[in-house]
N, C-alpha and C positions, 0 to 999 in steps of 0.2 A: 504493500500500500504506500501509494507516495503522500507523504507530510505536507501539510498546506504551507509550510515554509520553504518547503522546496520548491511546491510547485509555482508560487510569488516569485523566487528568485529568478525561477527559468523565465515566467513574462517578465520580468524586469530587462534580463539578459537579451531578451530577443528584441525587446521595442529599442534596447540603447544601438544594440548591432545594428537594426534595421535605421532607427535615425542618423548614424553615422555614414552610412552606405551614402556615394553619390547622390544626387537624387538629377536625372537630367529628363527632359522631356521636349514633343516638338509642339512649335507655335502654330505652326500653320496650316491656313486649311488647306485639307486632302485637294479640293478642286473650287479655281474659281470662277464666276461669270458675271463677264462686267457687260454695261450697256454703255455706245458711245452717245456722251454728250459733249456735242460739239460748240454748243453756249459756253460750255463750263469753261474754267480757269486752274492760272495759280493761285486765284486770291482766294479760292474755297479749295481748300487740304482737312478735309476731315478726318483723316487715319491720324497724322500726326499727332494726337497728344488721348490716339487711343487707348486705354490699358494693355498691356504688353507688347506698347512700340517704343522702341529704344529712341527714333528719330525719324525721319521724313523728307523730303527734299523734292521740290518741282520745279520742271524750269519749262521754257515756250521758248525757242528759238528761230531767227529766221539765218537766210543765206546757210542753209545745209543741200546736201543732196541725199536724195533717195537711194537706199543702197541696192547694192543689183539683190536678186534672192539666191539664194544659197544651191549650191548642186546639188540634182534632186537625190544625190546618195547621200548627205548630208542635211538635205531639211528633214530630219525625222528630229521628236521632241524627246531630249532628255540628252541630247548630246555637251559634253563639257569642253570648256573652254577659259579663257579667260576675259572679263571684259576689258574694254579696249583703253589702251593708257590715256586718253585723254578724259577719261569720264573717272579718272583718278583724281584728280585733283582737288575736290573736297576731302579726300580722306584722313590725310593728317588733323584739319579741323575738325574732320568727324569724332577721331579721335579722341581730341587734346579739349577740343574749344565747340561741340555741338552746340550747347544749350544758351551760352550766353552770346551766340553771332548767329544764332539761324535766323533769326528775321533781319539782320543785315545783310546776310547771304542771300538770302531771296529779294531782295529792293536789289543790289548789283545784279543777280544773275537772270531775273525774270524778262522776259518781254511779253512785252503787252500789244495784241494787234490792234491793226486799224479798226473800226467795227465797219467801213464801208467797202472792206474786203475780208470776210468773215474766212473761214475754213470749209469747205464745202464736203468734203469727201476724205475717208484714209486710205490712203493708198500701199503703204506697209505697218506691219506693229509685229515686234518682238519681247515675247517673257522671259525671262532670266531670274533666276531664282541662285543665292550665294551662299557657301558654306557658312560655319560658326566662328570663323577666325577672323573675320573682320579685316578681311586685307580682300574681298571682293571675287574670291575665288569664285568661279562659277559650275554649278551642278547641275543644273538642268535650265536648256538652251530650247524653246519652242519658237522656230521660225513656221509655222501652220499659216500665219496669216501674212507671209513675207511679203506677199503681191498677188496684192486683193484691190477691189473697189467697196466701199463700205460705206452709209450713208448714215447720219445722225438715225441713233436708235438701233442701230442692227448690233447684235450680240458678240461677243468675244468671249468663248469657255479654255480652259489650261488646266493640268493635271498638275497637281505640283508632284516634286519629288518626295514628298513625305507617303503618296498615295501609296508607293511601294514597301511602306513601312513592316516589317511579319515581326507582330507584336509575339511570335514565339523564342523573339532574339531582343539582347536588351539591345539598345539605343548606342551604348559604347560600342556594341563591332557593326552597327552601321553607319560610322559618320566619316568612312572612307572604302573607296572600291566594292561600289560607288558608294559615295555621300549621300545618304537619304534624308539629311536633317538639316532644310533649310532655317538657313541664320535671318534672312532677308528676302528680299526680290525687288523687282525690276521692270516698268512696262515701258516700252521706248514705240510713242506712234509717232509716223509721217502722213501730214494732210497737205493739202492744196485747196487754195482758196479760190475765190470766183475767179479772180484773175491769171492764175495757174502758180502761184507762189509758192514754193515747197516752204512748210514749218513743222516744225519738231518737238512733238510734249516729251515730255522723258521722265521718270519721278523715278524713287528710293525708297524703301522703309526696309527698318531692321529690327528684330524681333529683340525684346530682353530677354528671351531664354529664363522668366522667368514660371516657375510650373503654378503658379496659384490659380485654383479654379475658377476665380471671378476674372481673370486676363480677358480680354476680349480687341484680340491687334486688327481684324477685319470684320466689319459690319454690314451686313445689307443696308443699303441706302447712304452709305457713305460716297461722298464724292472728292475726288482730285484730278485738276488736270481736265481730258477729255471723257474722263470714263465716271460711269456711277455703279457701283456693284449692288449687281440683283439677286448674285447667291453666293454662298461660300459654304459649301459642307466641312462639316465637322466628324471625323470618326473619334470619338471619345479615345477608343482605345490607342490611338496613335497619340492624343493629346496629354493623355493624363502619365505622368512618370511611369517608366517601365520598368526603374529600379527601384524605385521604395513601395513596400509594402507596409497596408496599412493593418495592425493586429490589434482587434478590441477583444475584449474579453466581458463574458458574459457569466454573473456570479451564479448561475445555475452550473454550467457549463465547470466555472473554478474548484465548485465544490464537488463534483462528481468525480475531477481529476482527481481529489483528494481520495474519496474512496474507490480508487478501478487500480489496479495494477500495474 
């Protein structure tokens, strides 16, 4: 018969082991689906100061060009890479200096159109999704809509790479070959306005990696940029820590240990 002092010290033993354990988990949603809005701006960034967003970043550019689309052995969605070193250049601020320069970052880096030559159509957009190291590594590259025609309102869906997540493995041996646990992501569209003017939204957000169950980094009906997001599913299991286990103890249950063998 085991001693109710014994059996107290093993649940003691097991929640401190268990509290000490890692604890990692992923932010983001399995799949998401934005709608374009072509009204929208950088002056509405609703994710930015979502719970479990680390930061945010939008910009509207003109004098870009549209890039060719990718060879079709290579536009398949999940391909890695790195993103391109001039879209680097936030990242020491991102950094060092996020919180007290992101709205001076945004007044330097934003452009604002004309409103008598609006955006009429996108004609490329690419997701990108970054590991957890915060140096922009990229894990999953979806060029699906590289060269497209798409009119205010029409939809844009993306898998992320957590969707591959097999919650029968912790989160440690999958955050390399491949990386299934995005840090961040990435939505880069190319429109043309009435007058044929290539311009370029491009935004950032990076996830806090933190696992509390109120986090909520992507929301239906948030908007930034060109896009409003209409869905984002959530697989719990993917969301919620894969290495901490939670052990309650139930005093029917405690005392029965005490009398069984």
């Amino acid at each position: 018969m085991k001693s109710f002092t014994s059996v107290i010290l093993a649940a003691l033993a097991a929640q401190q082991t268990t509290a000490e354990a890692p604890t990692m988990c992923s932010c983001s949603p399995t799949v998401f689906t934005f709608v374009l809005n072509l009204d929208g701006s950088c002056d509405v960034n609703d994710i930015e100061f979502n719970s479990g967003i680390d930061g945010s970043f939008c910009f509207t550019e003109e004098g870009v060009a549209v890039p060719e689309p990718p060879p079709q052995a290579d536009a398949v969605a999940g391909s890695i890479g790195m993103i391109e070193e001039e879209d680097k250049w936030w990242l020491p601020i991102w950094k060092q200096y996020l919180k007290p320069v992101r709205e001076r970052i945004l007044q330097v880096r934003k452009r604002v159109l004309e409103s008598d030559d609006p955006v009429t159509e996108i004609v490329s957009v690419q997701f990108l999704e970054f590991d957890t190291s915060g140096d922009l590594t990229v894990i999953n590259q979806d060029d699906t809509y590289a060269d497209v025609t798409l009119m205010d309102g029409d939809k844009l869906k993306f898998n992320s790479a957590s969707s591959f997540l097999d919650t029968d493995f912790p989160l440690s041996e999958q955050m390399t070959s491949p990386a299934l646990v995005p840090g961040g992501a990435s939505l880069i569209l190319y429109g043309k306005t009435a007058s044929g003017v290539v311009v370029r939204n491009r935004f950032f957000w990076m996830y806090d990696m933190n696992c509390a169950r109120e986090n909520s980094p992507i929301n239906v009906d948030d908007e930034i940029g060109w896009i409003k997001v209409v869905c984002c599913s959530h697989d719990m299991q993917h969301l919620l820590p894969l290495l901490h286990v939670s052990l309650t103890f139930d005093l029917h249950t405690l005392l029965a240990n005490v009398y069984t063998g």
